[in-house]
N, C-alpha and C positions, 0 to 999 in steps of 0.2 A: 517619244519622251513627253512625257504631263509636269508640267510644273502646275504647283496651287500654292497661293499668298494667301495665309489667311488673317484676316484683321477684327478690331470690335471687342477683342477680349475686358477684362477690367474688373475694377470693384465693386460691385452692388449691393443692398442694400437688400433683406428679404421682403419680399414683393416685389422687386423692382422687377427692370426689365435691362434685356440687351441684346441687340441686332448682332449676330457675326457675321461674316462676306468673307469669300474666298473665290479668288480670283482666278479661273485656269489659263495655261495659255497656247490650250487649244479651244476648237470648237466645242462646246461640251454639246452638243446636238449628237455629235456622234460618239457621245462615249456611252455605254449602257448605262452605266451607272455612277453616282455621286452620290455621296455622304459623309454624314457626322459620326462622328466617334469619341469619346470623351475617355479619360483614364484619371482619376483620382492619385491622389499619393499613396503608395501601396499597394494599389488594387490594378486590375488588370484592362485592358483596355475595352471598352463596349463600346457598343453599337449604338447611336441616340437617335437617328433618324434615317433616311435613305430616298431619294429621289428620282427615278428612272428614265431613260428617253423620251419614254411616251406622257413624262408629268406625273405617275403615279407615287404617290408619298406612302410611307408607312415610318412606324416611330416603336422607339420601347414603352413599352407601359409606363415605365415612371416619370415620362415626359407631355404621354399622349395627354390632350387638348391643353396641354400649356405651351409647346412649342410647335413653331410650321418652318417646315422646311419650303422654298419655293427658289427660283431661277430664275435670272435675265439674260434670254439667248444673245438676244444682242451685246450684253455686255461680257458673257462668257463667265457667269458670276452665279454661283448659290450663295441663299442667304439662311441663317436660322436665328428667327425671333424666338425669343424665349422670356417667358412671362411668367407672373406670380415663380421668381426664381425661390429656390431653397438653399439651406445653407449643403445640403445633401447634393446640391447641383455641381457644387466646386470641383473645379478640377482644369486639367488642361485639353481644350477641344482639337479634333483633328479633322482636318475636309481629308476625305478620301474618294477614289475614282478608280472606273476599272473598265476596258472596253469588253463587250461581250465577246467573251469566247476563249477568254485570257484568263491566268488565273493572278496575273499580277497585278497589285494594287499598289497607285500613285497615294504619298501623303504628301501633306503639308508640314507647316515646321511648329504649328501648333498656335496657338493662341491660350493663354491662363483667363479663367473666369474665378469669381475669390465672391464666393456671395456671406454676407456677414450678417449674425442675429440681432 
C-alpha cells in the first residue's frame, strides 16, 4: 500500500510560479514509477509529467520546458515546479505511482492550482 500527500496547490497569478511536493510513504527508489496528472473541470484526467526509477523525466507537450518534475530520495518526495503558469493550467493536480509490473496505480487526494488572467 502507497499512500502520497500532496501539497503546494493555490492561487497564481499568470506567469507566476508554483512548487507541488507529494509525499509517499514508501521508498519511492523502488517504485517504477511517479507522476503528475492534472484534470480540469470537465475534462478528463491527463498525464502532465512522469518520473522513473532510474530519474528519467518526460512531460506533455503543453507543459514541456515550463514545468520539471524531479525527487528527493531521501525524503521520499517528488516535486513539480511549474512556471510561466497559464490560466489553461487550472485544474486539480494528482501525484501518481505504480510499481513495475503492476497495473495498479496509487493516487493522492489531489491538490487545486487556480491560475488567474
Amino acid at each position: 500500500q502507497v499512500q502520497l500527500v500532496e501539497s503546494g496547490g493555490g492561487l497564481v497569478q499568470a506567469g507566476g510560479s508554483l512548487r507541488l511536493s507529494c509525499a509517499a510513504s514508501v521508498d519511492i527508489f523502488t517504485i517504477g514509477g511517479l507522476g503528475w496528472y492534472r484534470q480540469a473541470p470537465g475534462k478528463q484526467r491527463d498525464l502532465v509529467a512522469t518520473i522513473t526509477g532510474g530519474g528519467s523525466a518526460n512531460y506533455a507537450d503543453s507543459v514541456n520546458g515550463r514545468f520539471t518534475i524531479s525527487r528527493d530520495l531521501g525524503k521520499n518526495t517528488i516535486y513539480l515546479q511549474m512556471n510561466s503558469l497559464k490560466p489553461e493550467d487550472t485544474a486539480v493536480y494528482y501525484c501518481a505511482a505504480g510499481y513495475n509490473g503492476s497495473t495498479h496505480v496509487y493516487w493522492g487526494q489531489g491538490t487545486r492550482v487556480t491560475v488567474s488572467s
